[in-house]
C-alpha positions in Angstrom: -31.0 60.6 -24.5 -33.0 57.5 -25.6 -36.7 57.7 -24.7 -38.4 54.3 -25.5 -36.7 52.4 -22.4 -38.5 55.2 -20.1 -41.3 54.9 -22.0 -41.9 51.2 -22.2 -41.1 51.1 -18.1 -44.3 53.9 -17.9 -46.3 51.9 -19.6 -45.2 48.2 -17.6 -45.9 50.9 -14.6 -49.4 51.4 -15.8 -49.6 48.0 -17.2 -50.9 49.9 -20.6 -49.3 48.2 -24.0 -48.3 51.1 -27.2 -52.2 50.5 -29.0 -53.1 52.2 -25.3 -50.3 54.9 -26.0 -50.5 58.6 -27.1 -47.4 60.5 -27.3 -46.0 64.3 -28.4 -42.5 65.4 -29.4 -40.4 67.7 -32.2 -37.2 65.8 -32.7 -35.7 62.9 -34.0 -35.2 61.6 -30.4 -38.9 61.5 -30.1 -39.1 59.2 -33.2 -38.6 55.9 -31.5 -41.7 56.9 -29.5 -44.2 58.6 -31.0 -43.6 55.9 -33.7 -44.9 53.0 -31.6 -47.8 55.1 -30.0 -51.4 54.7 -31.2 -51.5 58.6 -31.2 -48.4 60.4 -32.3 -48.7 64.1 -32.4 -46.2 66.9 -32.9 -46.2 70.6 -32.5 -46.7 72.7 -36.0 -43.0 73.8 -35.7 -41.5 70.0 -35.0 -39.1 68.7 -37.2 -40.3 67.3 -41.1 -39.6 63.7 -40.2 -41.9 64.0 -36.9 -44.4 65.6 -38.4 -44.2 63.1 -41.2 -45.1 60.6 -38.8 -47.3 62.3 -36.8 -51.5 61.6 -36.9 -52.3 65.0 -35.7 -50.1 67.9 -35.6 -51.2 71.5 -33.1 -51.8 74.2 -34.6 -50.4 76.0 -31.6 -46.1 76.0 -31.2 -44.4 74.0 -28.6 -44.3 76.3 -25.3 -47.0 78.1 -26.5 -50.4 75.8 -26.1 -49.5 72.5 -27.7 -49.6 70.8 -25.0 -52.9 72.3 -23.9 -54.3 71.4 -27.8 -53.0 68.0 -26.7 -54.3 67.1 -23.9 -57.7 68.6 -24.8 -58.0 66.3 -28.2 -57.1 63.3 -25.4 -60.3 64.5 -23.4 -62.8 64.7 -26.7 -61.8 61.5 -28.1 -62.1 59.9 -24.2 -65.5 61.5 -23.6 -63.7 63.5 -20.8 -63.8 67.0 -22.3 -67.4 68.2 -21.6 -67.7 66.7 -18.0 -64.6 68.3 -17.0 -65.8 71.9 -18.3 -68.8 70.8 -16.7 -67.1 70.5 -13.3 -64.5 73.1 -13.8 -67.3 75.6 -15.1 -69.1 76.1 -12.2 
C-alpha cells in the first residue's frame, strides 16, 4: 500500500508541512515517507536502504521498544521528556 497520500492528508489534518514531520518504518514502502520527513528513523533491523536514509536508527528491534526509543527521542529534543517523568513520577 502507498503511504505518502495518508500521510500528506495527516499532516493537511494537522495543518503541519514535512520540515514539521518525524516518521519511522523498515521497508521500502516506508521510503516515500520517511524520505520527506524532517526526522526519519528506522528500527536497527529495517531494511539497508531505510536505514541508509534514516537520521537515527533504535537500538531496540521493531516490536521490541523502538517505538518507545522513538517517541522518547521526540520528547528530549521537544523539551517534553523531563516534565512528563516529572508528572508521571509522582
Amino acid at each position: 500500500e502507498d503511504k505518502l497520500p495518508a500521510a500528506q492528508e495527516m499532516l493537511a489534518e494537522l495543518k503541519l508541512d514535512w520540515h514539521q514531520a518525524a516518521g519511522i518504518g523498515d521497508d521500502w514502502p516506508d521510503l516515500p515517507v520517511l524520505r520527506r520527513c524532517q526526522l526519519a528513523c528506522a528500527p536497527v533491523q529495517a531494511h539497508i536502504e531505510v536505514r541508509n536514509i534514516a537520521h537515527f536508527i533504535t537500538q531496540q528491534p521493531g516490536g521490541a521498544g523502538a517505538a518507545r526509543e522513538f517517541c522518547d527521542l521526540l520528547l528530549g529534543a521537544s523539551g517534553s521528556y523531563v516534565k512528563l517523568l516529572d508528572r508521571y513520577g509522582q
